[in-house]
C-alpha positions in Angstrom: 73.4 -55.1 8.5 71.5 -54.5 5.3 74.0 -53.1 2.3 72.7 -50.4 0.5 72.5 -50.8 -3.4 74.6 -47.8 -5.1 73.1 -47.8 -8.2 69.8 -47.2 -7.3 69.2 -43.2 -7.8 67.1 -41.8 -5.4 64.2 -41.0 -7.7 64.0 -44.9 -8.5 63.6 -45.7 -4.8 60.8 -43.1 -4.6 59.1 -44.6 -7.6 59.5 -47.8 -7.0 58.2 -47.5 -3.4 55.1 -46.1 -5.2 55.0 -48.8 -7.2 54.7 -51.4 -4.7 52.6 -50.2 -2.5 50.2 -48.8 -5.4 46.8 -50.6 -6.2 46.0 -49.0 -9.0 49.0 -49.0 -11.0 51.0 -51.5 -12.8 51.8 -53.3 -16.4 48.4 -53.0 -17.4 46.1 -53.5 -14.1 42.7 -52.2 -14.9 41.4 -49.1 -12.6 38.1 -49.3 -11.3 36.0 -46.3 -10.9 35.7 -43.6 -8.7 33.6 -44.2 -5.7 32.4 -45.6 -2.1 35.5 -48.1 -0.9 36.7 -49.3 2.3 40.1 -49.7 2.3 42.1 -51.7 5.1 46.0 -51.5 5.0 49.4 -50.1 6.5 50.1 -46.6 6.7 53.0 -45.7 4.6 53.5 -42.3 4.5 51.5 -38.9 6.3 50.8 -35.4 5.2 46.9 -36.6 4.8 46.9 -40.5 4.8 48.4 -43.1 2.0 47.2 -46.7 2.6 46.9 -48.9 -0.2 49.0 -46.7 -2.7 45.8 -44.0 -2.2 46.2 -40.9 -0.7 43.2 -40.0 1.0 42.5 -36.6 2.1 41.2 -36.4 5.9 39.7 -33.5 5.9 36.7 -33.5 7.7 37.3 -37.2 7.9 36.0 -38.5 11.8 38.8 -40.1 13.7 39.2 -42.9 15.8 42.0 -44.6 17.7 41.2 -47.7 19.6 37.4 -46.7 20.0 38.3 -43.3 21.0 38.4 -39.9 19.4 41.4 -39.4 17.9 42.5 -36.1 14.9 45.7 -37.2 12.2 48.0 -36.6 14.6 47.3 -39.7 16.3 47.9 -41.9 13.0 51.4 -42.8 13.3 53.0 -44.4 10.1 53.1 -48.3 10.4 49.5 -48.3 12.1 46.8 -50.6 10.2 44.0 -48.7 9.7 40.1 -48.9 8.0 39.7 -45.7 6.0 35.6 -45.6 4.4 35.6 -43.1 2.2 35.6 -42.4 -1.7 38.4 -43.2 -4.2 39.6 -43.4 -7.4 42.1 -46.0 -8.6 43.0 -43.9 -12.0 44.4 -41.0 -9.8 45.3 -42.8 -6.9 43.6 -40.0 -4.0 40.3 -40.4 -2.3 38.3 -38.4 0.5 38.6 -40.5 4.0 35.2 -40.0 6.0 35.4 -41.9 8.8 39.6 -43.5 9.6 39.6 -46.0 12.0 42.7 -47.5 14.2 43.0 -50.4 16.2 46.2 -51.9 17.5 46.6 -55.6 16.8 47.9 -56.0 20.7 49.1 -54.2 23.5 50.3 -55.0 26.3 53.7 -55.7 28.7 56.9 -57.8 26.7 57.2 -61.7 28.3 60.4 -62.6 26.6 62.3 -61.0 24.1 64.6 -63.2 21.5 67.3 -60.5 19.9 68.2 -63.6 17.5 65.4 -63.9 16.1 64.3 -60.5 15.6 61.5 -61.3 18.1 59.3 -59.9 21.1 56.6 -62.3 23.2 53.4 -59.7 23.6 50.2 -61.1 25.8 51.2 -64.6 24.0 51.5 -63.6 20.5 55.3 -63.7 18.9 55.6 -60.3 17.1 58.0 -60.8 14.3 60.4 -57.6 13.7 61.7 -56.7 10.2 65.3 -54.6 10.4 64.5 -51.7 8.3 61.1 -52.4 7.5 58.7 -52.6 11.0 58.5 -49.1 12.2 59.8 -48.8 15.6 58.6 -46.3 18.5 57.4 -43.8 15.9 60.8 -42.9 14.8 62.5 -42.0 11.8 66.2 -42.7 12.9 65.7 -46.4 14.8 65.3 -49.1 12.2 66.9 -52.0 13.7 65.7 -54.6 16.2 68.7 -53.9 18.5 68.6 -50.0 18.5 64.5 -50.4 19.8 66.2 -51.6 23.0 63.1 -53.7 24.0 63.2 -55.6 27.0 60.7 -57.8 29.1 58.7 -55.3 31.2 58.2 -53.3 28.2 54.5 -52.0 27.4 54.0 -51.8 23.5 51.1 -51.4 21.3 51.9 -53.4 17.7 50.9 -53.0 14.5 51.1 -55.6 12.2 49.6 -58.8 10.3 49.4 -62.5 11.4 51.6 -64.8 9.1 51.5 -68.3 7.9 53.8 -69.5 10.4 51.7 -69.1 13.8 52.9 -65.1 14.2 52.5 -61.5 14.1 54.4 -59.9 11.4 54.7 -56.2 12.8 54.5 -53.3 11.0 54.5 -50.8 14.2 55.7 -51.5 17.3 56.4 -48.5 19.7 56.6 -48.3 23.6 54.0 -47.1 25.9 54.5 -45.5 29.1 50.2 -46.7 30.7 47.9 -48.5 28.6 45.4 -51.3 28.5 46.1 -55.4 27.9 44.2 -56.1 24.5 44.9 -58.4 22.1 42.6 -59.7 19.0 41.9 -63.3 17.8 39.7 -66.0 16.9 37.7 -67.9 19.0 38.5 -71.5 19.5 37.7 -74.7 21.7 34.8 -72.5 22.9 33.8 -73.5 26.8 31.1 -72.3 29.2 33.5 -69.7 30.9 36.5 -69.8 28.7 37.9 -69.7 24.7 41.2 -70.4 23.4 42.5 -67.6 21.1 44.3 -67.8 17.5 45.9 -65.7 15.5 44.2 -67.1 12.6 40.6 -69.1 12.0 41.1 -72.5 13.6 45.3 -71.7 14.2 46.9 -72.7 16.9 46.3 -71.3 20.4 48.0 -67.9 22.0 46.3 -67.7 24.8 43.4 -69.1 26.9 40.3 -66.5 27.6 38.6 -66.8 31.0 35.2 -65.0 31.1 32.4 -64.3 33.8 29.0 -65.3 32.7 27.6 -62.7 30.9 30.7 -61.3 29.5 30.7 -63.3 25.7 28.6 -61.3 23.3 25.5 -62.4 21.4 26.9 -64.2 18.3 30.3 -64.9 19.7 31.1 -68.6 18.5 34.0 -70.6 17.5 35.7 -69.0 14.3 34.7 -65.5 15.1 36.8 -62.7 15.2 37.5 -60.8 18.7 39.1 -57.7 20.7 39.5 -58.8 24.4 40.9 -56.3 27.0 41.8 -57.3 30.4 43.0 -55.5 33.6 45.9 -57.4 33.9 49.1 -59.2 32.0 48.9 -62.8 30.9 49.5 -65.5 33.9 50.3 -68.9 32.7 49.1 -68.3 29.6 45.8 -67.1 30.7 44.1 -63.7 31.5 40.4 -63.4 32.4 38.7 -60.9 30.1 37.3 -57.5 31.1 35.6 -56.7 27.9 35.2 -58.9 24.8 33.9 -57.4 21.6 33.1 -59.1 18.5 34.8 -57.2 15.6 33.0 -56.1 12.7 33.0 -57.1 9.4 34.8 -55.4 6.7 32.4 -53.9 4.7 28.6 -54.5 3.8 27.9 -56.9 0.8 28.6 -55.3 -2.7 30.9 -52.5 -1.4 34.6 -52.4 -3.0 37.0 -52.9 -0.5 40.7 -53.3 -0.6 42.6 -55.4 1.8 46.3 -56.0 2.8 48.1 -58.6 4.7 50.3 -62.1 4.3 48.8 -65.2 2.5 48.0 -67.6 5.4 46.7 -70.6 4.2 44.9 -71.7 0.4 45.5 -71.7 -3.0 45.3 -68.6 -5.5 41.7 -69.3 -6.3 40.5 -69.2 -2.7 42.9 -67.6 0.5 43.0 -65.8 3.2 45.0 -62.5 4.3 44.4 -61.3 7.5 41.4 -63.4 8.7 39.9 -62.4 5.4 38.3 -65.0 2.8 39.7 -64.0 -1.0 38.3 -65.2 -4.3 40.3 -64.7 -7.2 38.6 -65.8 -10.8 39.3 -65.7 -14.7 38.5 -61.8 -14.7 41.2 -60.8 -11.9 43.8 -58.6 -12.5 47.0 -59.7 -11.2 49.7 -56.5 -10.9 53.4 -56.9 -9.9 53.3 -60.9 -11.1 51.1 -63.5 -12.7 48.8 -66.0 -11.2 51.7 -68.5 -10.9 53.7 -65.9 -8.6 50.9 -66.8 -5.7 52.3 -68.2 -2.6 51.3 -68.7 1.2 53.0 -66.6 3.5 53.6 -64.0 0.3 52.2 -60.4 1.2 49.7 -58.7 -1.2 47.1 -57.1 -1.1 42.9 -57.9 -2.8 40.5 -55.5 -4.1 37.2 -56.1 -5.1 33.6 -55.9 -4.0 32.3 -58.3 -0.9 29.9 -61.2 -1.3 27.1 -62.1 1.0 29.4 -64.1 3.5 31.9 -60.9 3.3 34.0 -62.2 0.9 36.2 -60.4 -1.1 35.4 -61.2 -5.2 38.7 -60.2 -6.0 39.1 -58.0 -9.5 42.9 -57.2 -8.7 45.3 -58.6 -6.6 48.7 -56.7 -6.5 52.1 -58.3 -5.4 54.0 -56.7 -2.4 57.7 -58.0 -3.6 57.5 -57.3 -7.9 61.0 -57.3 -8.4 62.8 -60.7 -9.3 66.0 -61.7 -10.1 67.4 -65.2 -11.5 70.7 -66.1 -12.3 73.7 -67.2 -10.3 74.6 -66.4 -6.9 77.8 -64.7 -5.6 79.1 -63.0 -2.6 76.4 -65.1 -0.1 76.6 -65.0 3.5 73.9 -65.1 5.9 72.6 -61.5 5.4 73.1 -61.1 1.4 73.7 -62.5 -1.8 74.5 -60.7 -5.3 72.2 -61.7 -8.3 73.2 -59.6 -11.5 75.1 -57.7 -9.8 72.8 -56.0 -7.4 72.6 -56.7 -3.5 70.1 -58.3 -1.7 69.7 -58.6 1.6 68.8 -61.4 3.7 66.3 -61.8 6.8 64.5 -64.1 9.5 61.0 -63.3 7.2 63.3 -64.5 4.0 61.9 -67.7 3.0 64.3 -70.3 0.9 63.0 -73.0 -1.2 65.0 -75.9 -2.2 67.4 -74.9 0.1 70.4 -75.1 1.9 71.8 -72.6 -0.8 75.3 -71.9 -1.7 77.9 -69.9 -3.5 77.3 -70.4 -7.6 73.9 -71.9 -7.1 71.1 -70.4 -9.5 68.3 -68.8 -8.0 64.9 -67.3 -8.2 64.7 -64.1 -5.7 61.7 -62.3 -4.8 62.2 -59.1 -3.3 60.6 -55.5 -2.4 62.6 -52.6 -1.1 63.2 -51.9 2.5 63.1 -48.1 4.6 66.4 -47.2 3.2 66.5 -48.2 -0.5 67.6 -51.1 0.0 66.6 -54.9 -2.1 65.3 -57.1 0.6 64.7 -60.6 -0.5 61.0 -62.3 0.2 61.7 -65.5 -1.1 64.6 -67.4 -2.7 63.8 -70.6 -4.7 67.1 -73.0 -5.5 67.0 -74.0 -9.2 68.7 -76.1 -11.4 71.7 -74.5 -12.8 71.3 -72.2 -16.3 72.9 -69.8 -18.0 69.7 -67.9 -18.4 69.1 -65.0 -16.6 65.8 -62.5 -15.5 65.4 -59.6 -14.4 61.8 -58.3 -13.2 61.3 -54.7 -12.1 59.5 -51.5 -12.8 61.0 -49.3 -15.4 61.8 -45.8 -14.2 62.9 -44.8 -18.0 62.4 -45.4 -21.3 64.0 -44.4 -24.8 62.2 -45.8 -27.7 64.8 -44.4 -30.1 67.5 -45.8 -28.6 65.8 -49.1 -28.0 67.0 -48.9 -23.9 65.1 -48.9 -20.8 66.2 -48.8 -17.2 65.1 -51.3 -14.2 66.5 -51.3 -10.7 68.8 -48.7 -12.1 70.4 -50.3 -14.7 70.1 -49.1 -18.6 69.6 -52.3 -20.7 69.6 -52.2 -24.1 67.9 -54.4 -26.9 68.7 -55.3 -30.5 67.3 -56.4 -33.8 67.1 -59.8 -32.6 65.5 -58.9 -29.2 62.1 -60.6 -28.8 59.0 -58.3 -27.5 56.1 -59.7 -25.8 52.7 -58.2 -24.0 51.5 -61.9 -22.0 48.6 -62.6 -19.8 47.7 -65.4 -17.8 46.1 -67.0 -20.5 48.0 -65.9 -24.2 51.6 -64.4 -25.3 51.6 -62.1 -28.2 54.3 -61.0 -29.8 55.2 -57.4 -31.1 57.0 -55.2 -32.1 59.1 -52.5 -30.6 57.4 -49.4 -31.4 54.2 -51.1 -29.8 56.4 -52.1 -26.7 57.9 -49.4 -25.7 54.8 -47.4 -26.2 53.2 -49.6 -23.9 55.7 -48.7 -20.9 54.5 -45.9 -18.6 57.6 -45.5 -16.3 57.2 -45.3 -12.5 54.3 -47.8 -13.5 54.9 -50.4 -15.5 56.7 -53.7 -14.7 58.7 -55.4 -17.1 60.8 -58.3 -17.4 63.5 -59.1 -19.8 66.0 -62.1 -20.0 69.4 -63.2 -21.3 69.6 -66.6 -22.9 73.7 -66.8 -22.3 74.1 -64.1 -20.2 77.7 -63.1 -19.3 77.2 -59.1 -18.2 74.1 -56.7 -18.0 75.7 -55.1 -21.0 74.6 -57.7 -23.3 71.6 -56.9 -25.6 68.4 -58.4 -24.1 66.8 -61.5 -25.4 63.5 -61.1 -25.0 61.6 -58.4 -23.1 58.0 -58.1 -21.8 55.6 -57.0 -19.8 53.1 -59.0 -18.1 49.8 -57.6 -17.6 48.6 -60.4 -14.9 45.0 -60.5 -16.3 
């Protein structure tokens, strides 16, 4: 059971929501121009279509669901979706011409683990987030237990592979008829049969039997697939009815924006999503710095493709941009209290250092779940300090009064407080009539710290906001 943080007013959870999904916003994040983009992401809200932080109009836009005409209606919220269209970072909207939808799987449930949050679809494990995967395309189930999946099922998921061999859903709803599809990469390649992956060269799903004819022109090891078949898995093995090489994500030199979990590399040169990201000393880092980079992290990479498809990446913006360190009370297995605020804990929480324990310090990652509430990403085990941070976006400012408000909380600073504007590369002090006017709230991410901290009352140390770049 997640607990719900009181203090947070409803406008923060709005804004912060924003905030985190945005691309274009954020501590300093440059905007690129208005224009032709392909953008590639989760569906977070409807009423037109908002993927990415844009909100793209679909008027006139064509439609298509799984290869098949389709209108908005058919867009359900948690679908991953390929809008082309135009748009334009500085206002956050864009015109969708052509919105395309395709399921990462569908097909009957083989085993369903209610510990671990997880359902066995056509081989793939499809990990489910309390709160946070949308379920059967409704508003009032958000747990794993209320879906009331069991094996039999038929479901069509959503969602991105992770670091850890699985699917980290962000739709999964049941189906009453459908088809048995699910995407991969080719691997161990034969005359009549592939091995699939959920990642380039990751570990086997499921083996791919096909009649002589069936693999298309170009297929080889490493590429990226949709196979449908007539019927369920048996033994791990279907035989395919249809196998179609997916296209690429854009043509070379188009701006293109792409979400998903870090599966393997390092922050000069990853992958999300089966796609190849290069990050260099002109990217733009929003919600975190270079350092925050970590595999099996979610983010998402904007910038224009290479030759090879490529993304050149001029921003990359941080999924979980709120952080908290200091010392841990109240801790069970589904929360812990940092500075006072609650933060829940999941099977998808990743622990570092660990096992952890009442009174330990810690480093906590998190992002906000459906309800409001602070769901942790990662937790890193430090040594013990009586230093303490606290990263958020600030939803209000008062220069007079020298106070500004993160994750709900007014904090105040002093004549001693030190202001900062950092990038990756320099720190620069300044004053506070230059900080504060640097602060747009709803946008900007700031972090402050205590050196001795004993209550969130205490004047603030140092404050400042990190522009990534």
């Amino acid at each position: 059971m997640k607990t719900s943080i009181s203090s947070l007013t409803t406008s923060f959870v709005i804004a912060a929501l924003a905030v985190l999904s945005a691309c274009g916003g954020g501590g300093g994040g440059s905007s690129a121009p208005a224009g032709p983009a392909v953008s590639k992401g989760v569906i977070t809200a409807k009423g037109s279509v908002f993927v990415n932080g844009i909100r793209f109009s679909t008027t006139g836009a064509t439609i298509r669901v799984d290869d098949n005409p389709g209108t908005e209606n058919d867009l359900k919220v948690g679908m991953v979706i390929k809008v082309r269209g135009v748009s334009d970072d500085a206002t956050n909207t864009g015109t969708a011409t052509l919105i395309e939808a395709r399921d990462a799987l569908e097909g009957t449930i083989s085993s369903v683990d209610a510990a671990g949050n997880t359902i066995t679809v056509m081989g793939q494990v499809v990990k489910i987030e309390d709160n946070v995967t949308r379920l059967n395309d409704d508003d009032t189930v958000k747990v794993f237990a209320g879906a009331n999946f069991v094996v039999g099922d038929r479901v069509e998921v959503d969602g991105f592979p992770d670091d850890n061999g699985g699917l980290r859903a962000t739709r999964v709803a049941k189906k009453t008829t459908g088809e048995f599809e699910v995407k991969g990469y080719i691997n161990s390649q034969g005359a009549n049969s592939f091995t699939l992956s959920l990642t380039p060269g990751g570990a086997a799903t499921l083996t791919v039997n096909f009649a002589n004819g069936a693999l298309p022109a170009g297929a080889v090891n490493g590429s990226l697939v949709a196979v449908k078949s007539s019927a369920a898995p048996v033994a791990g093995a279907i035989t395919a009815s249809l196998i179609k090489l997916e296209e690429r994500l854009g043509a070379a030199g188009e701006k293109v924006e792409a979400e998903g979990v870090v599966t393997s590399g390092t922050v000069a040169d990853f992958m999300i999503n089966g796609q190849r990201v290069i990050t260099n000393a002109s990217t733009v880092f929003v919600g975190g710095v270079a350092a925050d980079f970590a595999v099996g992290g979610k983010l998402e990479a904007e910038g224009p493709l290479d030759a090879d498809g490529t993304i050149i990446a001029t921003k990359i913006s941080f999924r979980s941009n709120i952080r908290l360190q200091a010392t841990a009370t109240a801790l069970n297995a589904t929360s812990l209290t940092l500075l006072g605020k609650s933060v829940a804990i999941n099977q998808l929480t990743r622990v570092d250092n660990g096992p952890i324990v009442n009174g330990d310090y810690l480093e906590v990652r998190a992002g906000l779940d459906r309800d409001g509430n602070l769901l942790a990403s990662r937790i890193i085990k430090k040594s013990a300090s009586t230093q303490a941070f606290l990263q958020g976006p600030v939803t209000a400012v008062d220069a007079g009064a020298g106070s500004l408000t993160i994750l709900g909380t007014a904090l105040t600073t002093n004549g001693q407080t030190e202001f900062r504007i950092s990038t990756n590369s320099s720190e620069a002090a300044v004053g506070a009539a230059a900080f504060f006017a640097a602060i747009t709230p709803n946008v900007t991410v700031v972090k402050v710290r205590w050196d001795n901290f004993t209550a969130l009352t205490n004047a603030i140390k140092q404050a400042e906001i990190e522009l990534g770049k």
